[in-house]
C-alpha atoms as one frame of an Amber mdcrd trajectory, in Angstrom:
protein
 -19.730  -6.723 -20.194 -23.008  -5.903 -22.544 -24.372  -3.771 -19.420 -21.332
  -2.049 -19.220 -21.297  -1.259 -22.974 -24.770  -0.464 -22.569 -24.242   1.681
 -19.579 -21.204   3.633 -21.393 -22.080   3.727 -25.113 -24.305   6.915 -25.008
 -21.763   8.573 -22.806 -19.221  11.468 -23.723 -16.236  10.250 -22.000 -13.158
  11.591 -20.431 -10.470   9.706 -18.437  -8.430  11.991 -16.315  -5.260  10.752
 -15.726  -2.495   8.813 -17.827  -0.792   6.537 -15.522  -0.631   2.851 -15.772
  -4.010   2.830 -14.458  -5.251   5.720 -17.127  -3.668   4.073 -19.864  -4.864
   0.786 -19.078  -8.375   2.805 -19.666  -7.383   4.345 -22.308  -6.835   0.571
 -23.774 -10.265  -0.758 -22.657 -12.127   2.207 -23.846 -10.628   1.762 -26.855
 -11.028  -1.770 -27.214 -14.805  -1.536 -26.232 -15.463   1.481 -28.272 -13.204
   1.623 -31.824 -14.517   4.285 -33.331 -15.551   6.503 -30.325 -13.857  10.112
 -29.793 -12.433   9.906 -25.670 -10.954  12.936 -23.692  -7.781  12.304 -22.208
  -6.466  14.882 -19.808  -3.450  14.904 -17.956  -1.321  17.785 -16.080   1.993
  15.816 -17.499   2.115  17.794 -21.341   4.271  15.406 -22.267   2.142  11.956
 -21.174   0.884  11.102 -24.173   4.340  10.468 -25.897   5.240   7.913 -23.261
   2.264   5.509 -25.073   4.362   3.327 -27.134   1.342   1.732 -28.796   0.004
   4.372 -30.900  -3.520   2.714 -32.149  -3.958   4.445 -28.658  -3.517   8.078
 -29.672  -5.835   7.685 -32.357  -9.560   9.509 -32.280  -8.285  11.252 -29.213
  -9.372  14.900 -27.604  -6.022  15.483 -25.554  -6.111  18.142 -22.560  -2.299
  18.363 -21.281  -0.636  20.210 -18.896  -1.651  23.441 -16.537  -4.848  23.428
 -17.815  -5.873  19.776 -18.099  -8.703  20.066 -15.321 -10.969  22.964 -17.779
 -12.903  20.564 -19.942 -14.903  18.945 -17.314 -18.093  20.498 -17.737 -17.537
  19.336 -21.679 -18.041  15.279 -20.259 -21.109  13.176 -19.192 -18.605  10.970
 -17.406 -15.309  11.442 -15.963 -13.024   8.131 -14.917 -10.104   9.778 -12.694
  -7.258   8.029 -11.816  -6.463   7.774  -7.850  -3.348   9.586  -7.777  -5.306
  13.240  -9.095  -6.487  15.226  -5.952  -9.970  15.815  -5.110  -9.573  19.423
  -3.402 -10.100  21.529  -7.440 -13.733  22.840  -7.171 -14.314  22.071 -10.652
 -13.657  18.489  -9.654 -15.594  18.443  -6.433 -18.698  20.127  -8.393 -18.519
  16.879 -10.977 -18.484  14.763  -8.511 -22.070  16.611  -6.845 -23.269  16.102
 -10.250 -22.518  12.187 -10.193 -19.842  12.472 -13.591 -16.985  11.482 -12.081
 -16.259   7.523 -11.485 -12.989   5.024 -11.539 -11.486   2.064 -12.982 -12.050
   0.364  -9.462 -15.779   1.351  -9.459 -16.318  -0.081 -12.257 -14.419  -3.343
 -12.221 -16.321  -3.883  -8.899 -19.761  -3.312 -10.308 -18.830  -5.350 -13.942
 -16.575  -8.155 -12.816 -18.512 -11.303 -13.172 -15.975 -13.312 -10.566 -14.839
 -12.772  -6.983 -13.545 -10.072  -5.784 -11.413  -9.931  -2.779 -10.040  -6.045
  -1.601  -7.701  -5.606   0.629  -6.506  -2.285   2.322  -4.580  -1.081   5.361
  -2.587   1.923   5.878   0.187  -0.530   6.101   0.951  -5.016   4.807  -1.547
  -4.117   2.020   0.975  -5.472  -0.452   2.778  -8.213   1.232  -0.772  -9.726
   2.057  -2.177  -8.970  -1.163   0.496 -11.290  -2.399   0.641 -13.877   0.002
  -3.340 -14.957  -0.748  -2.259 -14.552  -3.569   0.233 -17.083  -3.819  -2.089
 -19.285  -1.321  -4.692 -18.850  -3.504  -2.346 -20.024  -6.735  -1.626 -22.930
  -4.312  -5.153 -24.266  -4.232  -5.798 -24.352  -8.196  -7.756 -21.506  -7.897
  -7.935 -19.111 -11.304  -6.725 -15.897  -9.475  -5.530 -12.886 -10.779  -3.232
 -10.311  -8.665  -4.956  -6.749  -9.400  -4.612  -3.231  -8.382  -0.969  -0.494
  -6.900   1.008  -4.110  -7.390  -0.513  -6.149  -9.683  -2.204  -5.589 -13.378
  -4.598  -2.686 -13.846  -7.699  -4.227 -13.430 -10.167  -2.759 -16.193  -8.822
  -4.854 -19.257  -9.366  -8.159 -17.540 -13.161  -7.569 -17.502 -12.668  -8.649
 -21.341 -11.731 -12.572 -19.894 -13.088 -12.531 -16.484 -15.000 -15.450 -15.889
 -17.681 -15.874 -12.954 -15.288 -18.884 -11.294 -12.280 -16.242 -11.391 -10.891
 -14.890  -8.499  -8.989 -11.073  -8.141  -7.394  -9.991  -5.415  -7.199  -6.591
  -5.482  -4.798  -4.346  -3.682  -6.951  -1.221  -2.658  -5.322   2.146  -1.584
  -7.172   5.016  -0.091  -7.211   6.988  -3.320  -8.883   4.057  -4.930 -11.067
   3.565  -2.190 -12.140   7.117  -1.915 -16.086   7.956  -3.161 -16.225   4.482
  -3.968 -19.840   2.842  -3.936 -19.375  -0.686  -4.581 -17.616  -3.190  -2.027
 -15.672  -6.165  -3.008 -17.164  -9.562  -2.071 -14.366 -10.187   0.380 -13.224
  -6.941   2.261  -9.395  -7.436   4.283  -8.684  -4.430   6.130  -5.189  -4.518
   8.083  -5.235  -1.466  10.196  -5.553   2.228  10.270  -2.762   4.923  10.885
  -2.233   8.699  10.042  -1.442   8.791   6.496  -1.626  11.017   3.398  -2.233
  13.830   5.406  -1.222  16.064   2.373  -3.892  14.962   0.181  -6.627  14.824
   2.368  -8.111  17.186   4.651  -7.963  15.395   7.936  -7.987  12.020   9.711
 -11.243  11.446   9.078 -11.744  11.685   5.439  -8.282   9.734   5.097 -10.348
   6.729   7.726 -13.294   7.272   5.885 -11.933   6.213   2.384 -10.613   3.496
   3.713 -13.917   2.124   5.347 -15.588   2.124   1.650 -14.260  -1.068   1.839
 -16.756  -2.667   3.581 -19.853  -0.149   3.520 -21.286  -1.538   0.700 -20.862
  -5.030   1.008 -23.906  -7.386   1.056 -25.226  -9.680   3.806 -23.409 -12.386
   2.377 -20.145 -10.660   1.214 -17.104 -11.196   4.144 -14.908  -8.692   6.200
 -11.740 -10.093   7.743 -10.503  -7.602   9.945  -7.817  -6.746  12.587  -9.278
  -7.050  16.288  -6.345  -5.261  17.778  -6.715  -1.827  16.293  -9.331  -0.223
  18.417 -10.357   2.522  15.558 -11.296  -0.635  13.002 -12.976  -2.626  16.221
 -15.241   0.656  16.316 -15.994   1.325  12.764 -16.876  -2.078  11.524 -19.560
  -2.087  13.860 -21.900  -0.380  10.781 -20.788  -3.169   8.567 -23.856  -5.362
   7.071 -21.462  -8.160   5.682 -20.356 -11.675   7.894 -17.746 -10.379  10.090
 -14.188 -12.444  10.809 -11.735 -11.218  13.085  -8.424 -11.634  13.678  -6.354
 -11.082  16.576  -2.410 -11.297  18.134  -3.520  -9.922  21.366  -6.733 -11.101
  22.182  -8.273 -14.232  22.991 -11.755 -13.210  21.638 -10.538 -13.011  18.180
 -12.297 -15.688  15.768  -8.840 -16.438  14.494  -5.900 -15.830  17.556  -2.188
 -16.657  18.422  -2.017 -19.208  21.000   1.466 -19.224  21.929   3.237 -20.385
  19.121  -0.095 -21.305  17.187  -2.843 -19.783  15.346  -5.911 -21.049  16.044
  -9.705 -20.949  14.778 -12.239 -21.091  17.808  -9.490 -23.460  19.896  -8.679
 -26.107  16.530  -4.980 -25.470  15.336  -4.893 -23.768  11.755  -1.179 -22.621
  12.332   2.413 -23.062  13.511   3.900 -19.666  13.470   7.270 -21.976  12.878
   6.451 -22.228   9.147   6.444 -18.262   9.218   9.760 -17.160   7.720   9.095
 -13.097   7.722  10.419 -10.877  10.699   7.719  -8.757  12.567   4.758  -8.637
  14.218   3.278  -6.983  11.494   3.849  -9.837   9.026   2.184 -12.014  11.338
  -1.103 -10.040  11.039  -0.431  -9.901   7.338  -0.043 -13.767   7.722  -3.145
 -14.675   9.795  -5.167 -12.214   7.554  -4.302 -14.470   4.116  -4.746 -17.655
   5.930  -8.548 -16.545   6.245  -8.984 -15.554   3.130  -7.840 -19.217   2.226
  -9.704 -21.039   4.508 -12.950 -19.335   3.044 -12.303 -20.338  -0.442 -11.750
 -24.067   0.876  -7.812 -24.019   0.128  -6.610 -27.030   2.226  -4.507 -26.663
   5.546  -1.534 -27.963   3.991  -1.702 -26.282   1.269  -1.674 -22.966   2.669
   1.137 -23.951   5.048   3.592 -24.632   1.936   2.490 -21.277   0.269   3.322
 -19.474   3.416   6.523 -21.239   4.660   7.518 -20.185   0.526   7.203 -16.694
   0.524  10.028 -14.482   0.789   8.057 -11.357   1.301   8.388  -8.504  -0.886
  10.958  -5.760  -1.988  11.478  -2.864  -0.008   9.563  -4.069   2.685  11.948
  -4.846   5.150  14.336  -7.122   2.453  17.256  -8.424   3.633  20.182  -6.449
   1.358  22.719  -8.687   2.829  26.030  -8.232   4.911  28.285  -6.127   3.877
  31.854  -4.414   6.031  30.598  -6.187   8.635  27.103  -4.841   8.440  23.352
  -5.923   8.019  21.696  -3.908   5.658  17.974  -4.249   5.456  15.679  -2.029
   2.914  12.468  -1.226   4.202  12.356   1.791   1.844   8.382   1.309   2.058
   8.250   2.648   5.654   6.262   5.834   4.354   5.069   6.369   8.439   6.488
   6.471  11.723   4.418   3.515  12.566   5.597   1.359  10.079   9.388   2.625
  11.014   8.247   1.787  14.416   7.414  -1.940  13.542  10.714  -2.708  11.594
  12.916  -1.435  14.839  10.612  -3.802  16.817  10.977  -6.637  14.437  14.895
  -6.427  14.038  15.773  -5.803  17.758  18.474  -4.340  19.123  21.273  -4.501
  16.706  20.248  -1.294  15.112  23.078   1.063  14.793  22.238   3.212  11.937
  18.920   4.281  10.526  18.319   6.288   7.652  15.041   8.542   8.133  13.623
  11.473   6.357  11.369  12.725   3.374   8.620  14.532   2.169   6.652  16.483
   5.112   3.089  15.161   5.264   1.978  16.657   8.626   2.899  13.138  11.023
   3.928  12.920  14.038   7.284  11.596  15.070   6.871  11.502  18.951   6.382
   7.773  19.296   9.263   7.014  16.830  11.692   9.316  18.995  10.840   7.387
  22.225  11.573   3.957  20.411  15.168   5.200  19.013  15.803   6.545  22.156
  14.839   3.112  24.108  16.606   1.176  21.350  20.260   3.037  22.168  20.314
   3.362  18.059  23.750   4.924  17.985  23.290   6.758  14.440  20.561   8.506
  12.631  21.099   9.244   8.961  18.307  12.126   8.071  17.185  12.982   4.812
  14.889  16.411   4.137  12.293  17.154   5.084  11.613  15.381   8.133  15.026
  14.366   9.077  15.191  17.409  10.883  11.505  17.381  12.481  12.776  13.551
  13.737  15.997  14.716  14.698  14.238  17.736  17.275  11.553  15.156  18.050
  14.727  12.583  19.647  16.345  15.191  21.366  13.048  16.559  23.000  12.420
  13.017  24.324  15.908  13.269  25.612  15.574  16.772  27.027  12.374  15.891
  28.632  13.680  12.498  30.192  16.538  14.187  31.546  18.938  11.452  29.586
  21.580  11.911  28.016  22.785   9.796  25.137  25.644   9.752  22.656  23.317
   9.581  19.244  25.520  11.183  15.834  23.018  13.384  13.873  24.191  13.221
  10.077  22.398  15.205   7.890  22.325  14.261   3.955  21.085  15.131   0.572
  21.714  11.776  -1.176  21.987   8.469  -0.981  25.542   7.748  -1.470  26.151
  10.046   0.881  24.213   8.333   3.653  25.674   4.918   2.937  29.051   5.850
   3.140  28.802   7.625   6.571  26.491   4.163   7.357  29.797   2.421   6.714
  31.631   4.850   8.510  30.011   4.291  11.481  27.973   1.611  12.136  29.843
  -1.311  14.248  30.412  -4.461  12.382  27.767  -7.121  13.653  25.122  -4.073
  13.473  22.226  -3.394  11.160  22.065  -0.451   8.869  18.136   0.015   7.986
  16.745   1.803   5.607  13.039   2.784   7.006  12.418   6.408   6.559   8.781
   7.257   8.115   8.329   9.726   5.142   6.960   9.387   1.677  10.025   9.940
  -0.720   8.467  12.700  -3.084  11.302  15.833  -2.874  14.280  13.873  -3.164
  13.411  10.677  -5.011  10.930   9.892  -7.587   9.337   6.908  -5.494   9.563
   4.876  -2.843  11.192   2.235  -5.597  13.991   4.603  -6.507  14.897   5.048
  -3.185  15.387   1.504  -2.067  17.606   0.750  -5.261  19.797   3.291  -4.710
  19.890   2.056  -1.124  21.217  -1.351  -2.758  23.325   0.717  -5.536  25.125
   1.763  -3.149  25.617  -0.932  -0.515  26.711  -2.771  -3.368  29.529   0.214
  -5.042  30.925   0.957  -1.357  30.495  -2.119   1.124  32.768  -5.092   0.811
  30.155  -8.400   0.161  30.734 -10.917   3.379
């Protein structure tokens, strides 16, 4: 902590961005530095009246609204918050110059415990959690840090060297990063956020800051069975782990029913109470990170067979008219749409799809809701009608014809109540819209509880 007030002391600061993450800044800054003068800029003119403490607002230079990007030049260092985009040339040219930096960056450089990052385009969260939880299991002094846990920056403040923070690590907060956690998890890699970055590439290469700066003895667990990860580790310098479903060359693999660590049993997929294949990678990927921090067997078992997963990731609503309902309202890409189908099978007889357009491809998706026979597709803008052409292509092409119902909503009441209207009783109605939400809803979060709302205000409990 002394280094860091060393490091920031002589600095003019600025911390672009009020968000949780900004304001958590705001509070450390402040904390650290009583008396010093910060910038705050934001492109929300009204952020700063959503801080209720206001100690906060005190010996403050605010920049809100249109124009909140002009003072840069005015600051020695910038800390940015990972939701602002990186394509303004004012922030591009501050970022040539070295000024600009993050909470992340600096929790990673500062934190005198262990820090374990995990990332994926996709089971970030829900294995974030669950070592987590395994982690809470063993005694260990963990804290659960980053998009789903506490802002990390204020923590430094306790933060002991025996501590351990698993941090949840999106692209934005991985992007022009130049520190790597001590323990890198990195799930898999999928076309994403293809409105905020510029391509593929830069999206992939965000990701991989992960692990390209970890140390000879810092560890990456990573997933064997995506082909684009297999490749890129390769320039890792860290101990690599792998894990794998498919193949037998994995250092941790299924075995039939059984995970297993170079042929000894670690695992009995038996305890595993989630649905998919994609939970089980989430799964094997935790397990790791326990068995490296010397969290016993059984131990590990119990905290698995005890988690229920997390909301809006393929949650179990409940039955009602008849019907499944299942939120997976955190389906942001085909691929992750693609996974739930797979997990839940073939009692699928509505799906509600559709969002904000973010330049993905729905191609694969069409072919599985084709192959599944899903009877009904409920389709939100803007997508819903990209998906919708991408189905009946696949149909058109195939030379099939099948009865599918094409409803096209604004709302979500709207799309439950033709979900009740027409899904068989015995089906599943899910929720999994390969889209972001931004257009119609406010979040992903908003979304999925109007989902439930509404389940629960039209559908008869069972």
């Amino acid at each position: 902590m002394l280094n860091l007030k060393k490091e920031l002391n002589p600095k003019k600061i600025l911390i672009l961005g009020l968000g949780k993450e900004g304001v958590d800044t705001l509070m450390f800054l402040r904390k650290l530095f009583p008396g010093k003068i910060l910038g705050v800029g934001d492109k929300d003119k009204n952020s700063k009246f959503k801080i209720k403490n206001l100690k906060l607002l005190r010996k403050v230079t605010w920049y809100l609204g249109r124009d909140y990007l002009k003072p840069l030049e005015q600051y020695d260092l910038i800390i940015k918050s990972p939701g602002i985009p990186v394509n303004n040339q004012a922030l591009k040219q501050a970022f040539r110059e070295g000024k600009i930096t993050s909470q992340t960056e600096l929790f990673l450089r500062h934190c005198p415990g262990k820090i374990i990052g995990i990332t994926g385009t996709k089971g970030k969260g829900t294995t974030s959690s669950l070592i987590y939880k395994i982690l809470k299991q063993g005694g260990k002094k963990v804290y659960l840090v980053g998009n789903i846990g506490k802002p990390a920056l204020s923590l430094l403040f306790k933060a002991k060297p025996k501590d351990i923070f698993v941090y949840e690590m999106s692209s934005h907060q991985l992007m022009n990063l130049r520190t790597s956690p001590n323990i890198a998890v990195f799930l898999n890699i999928y076309p994403a956020h293809l409105d905020y970055y510029r391509d593929f590439q830069e999206y992939f290469q965000a990701k991989k800051n992960i692990f390209l700066h970890q140390k000879s003895n810092d560890v990456l667990i990573y997933n064997k069975d995506d082909q684009l990860l297999k490749e890129a580790v390769k320039k890792a310098k860290s101990k690599k782990i792998s894990f794998s479903l498919k193949s037998q060359s994995g250092d941790y693999r299924l075995r039939q029913d059984l995970v297993v660590y170079h042929g000894k049993k670690m695992f009995h997929t038996a305890n595993y109470r989630l649905k998919g294949e994609f939970n089980l990678v989430n799964t094997m990927a935790a397990i790791i990170v326990g068995r490296i921090l010397n969290v016993p067997l059984a131990k590990i078992t119990n905290a698995v067979k005890n988690f229920k997963g997390m909301p809006y990731r393929l949650e179990f609503v409940g039955k009602y008219s008849g019907v499944d309902f299942y939120n997976d309202s955190l389906a942001t890409i085909p691929q992750a749409t693609i996974a739930a189908i797979e997990a839940l099978g073939d009692r699928i007889g509505a799906i509600i799809l559709g969002g904000f357009e973010s330049g993905l491809d729905y191609s694969k998706l069409a072919r599985v809701i084709a192959q599944r026979k899903i009877k009904n597709l409920i389709l939100f803008p803007t997508t819903g009608g990209k998906i919708a052409k991408a189905v009946k292509k696949y149909f058109r092409f195939n030379k099939s014809k099948k009865a599918i119902n094409y409803f096209f909503v604004n709302d979500m009441k709207e799309a439950i109540k033709l979900s009740l209207e027409n899904t068989e009783k015995g089906d599943i109605c899910l929720l999994s819209p390969a889209s972001p939400s931004f257009g119609v809803f406010k979040n992903y979060k908003e979304r999925g509880d109007l989902f439930k709302k509404y389940i629960k205000v039209y559908g008869k409990k069972n």
